[in-house]
C-alpha positions as CSV (number, residue, x, y, z in Angstrom):
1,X,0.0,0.0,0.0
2,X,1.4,3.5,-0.8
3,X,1.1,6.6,0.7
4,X,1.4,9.5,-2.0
5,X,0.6,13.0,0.2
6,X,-0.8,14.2,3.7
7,X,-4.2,14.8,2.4
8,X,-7.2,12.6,3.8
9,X,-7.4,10.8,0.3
10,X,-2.9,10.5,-0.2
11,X,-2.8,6.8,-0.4
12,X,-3.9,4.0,-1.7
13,X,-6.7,3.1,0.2
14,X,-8.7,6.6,0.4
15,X,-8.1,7.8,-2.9
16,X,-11.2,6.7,-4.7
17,X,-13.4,7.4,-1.4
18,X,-14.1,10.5,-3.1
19,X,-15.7,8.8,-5.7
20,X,-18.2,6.5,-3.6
21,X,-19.6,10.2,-2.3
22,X,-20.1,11.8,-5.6
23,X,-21.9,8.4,-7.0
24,X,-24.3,8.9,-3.6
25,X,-25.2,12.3,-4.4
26,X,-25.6,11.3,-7.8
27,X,-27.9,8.6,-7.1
28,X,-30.2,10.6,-4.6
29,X,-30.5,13.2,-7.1
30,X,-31.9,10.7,-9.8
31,X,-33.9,9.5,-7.3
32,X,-35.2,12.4,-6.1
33,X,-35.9,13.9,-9.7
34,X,-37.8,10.5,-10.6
35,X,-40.1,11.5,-7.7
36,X,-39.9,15.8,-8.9
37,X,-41.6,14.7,-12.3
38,X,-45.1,13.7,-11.2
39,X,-45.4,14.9,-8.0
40,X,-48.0,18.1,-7.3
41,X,-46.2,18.8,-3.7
42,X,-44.4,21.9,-2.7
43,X,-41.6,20.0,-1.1
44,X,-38.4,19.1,-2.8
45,X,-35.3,17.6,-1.6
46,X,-33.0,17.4,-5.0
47,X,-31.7,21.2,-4.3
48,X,-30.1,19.5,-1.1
49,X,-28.5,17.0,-3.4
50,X,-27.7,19.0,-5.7
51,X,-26.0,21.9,-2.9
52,X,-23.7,18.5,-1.9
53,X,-23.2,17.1,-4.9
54,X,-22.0,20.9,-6.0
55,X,-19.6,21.1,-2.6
56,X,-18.0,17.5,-3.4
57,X,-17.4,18.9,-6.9
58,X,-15.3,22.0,-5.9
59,X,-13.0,20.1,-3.4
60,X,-12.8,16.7,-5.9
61,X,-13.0,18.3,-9.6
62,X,-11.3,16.2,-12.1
63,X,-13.9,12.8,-10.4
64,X,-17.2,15.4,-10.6
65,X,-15.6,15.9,-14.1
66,X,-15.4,12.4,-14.9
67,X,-18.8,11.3,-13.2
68,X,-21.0,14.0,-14.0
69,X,-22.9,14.1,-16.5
70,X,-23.5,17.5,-18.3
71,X,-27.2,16.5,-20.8
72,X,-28.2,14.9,-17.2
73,X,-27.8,18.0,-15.3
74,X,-29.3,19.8,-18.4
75,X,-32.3,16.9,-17.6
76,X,-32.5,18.0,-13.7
77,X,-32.8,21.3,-14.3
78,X,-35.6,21.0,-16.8
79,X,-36.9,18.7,-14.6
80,X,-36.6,21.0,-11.6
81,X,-38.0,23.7,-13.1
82,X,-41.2,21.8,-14.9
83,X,-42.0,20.9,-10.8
84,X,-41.7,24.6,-10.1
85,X,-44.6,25.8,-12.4
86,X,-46.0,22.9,-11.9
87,X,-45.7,23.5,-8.0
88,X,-44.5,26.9,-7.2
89,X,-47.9,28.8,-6.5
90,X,-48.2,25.9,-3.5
91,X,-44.7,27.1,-2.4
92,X,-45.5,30.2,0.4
93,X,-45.1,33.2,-1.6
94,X,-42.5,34.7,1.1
95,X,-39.8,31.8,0.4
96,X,-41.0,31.3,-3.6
97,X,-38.5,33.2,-5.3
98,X,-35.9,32.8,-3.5
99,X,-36.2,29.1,-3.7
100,X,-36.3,29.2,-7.2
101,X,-32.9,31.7,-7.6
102,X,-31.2,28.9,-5.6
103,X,-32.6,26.3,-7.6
104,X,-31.1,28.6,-10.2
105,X,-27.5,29.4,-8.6
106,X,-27.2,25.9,-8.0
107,X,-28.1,24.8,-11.4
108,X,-25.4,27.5,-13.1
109,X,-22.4,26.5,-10.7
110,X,-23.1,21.9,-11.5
111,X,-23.1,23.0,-14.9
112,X,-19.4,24.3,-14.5
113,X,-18.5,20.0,-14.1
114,X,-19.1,18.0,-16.0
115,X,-18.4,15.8,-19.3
């Protein structure tokens, strides 16, 4: 077994961790966009997905580069946004906007990673 630097993920053991982390947040998002694309409720959780999958991206890019996939994040945000007019006028009107311009920030930074 080697050991290759002092970071959490410098040998041989740890180094594809990463990897198993950015394949959950993958999955939950599928799942949870599955669920966005007939449901009529208010409530989402794929922003939360996609807010982790976004933070595991910036601190391991070349494996969000290599696992991402950009037409499926270009599918999640259509899909996202379909559920919003779909669902928005449930959504309070104090928090409706701003869940949608984080639905929208979120959407513009995944689509920096990517193949």
């Amino acid at each position: 077994m080697k050991i290759f630097s002092t970071a959490p993920e410098g040998n041989e053991m740890a180094e594809l961790e990463n990897a198993r982390y950015l394949n959950l947040a993958l999955k939950q998002i599928e799942e949870n966009i599955e669920w966005l694309k007939t449901t009529n409720k208010p409530v989402q959780a794929v922003l939360t997905h996609i807010d982790i999958l976004v933070m595991l991206a910036k601190r391991f890019t070349i494996d969000a580069n290599l696992l991402i996939k950009k037409e499926k994040v270009q599918e999640w945000k259509k899909t996202f946004n379909e559920w919003f007019e779909r669902c928005g006028s449930k959504i309070p009107v104090k928090y409706r906007e701003g869940i949608k311009a984080n639905g929208d920030e979120l959407f513009k930074e995944l689509e920096q990673y990517g193949h």
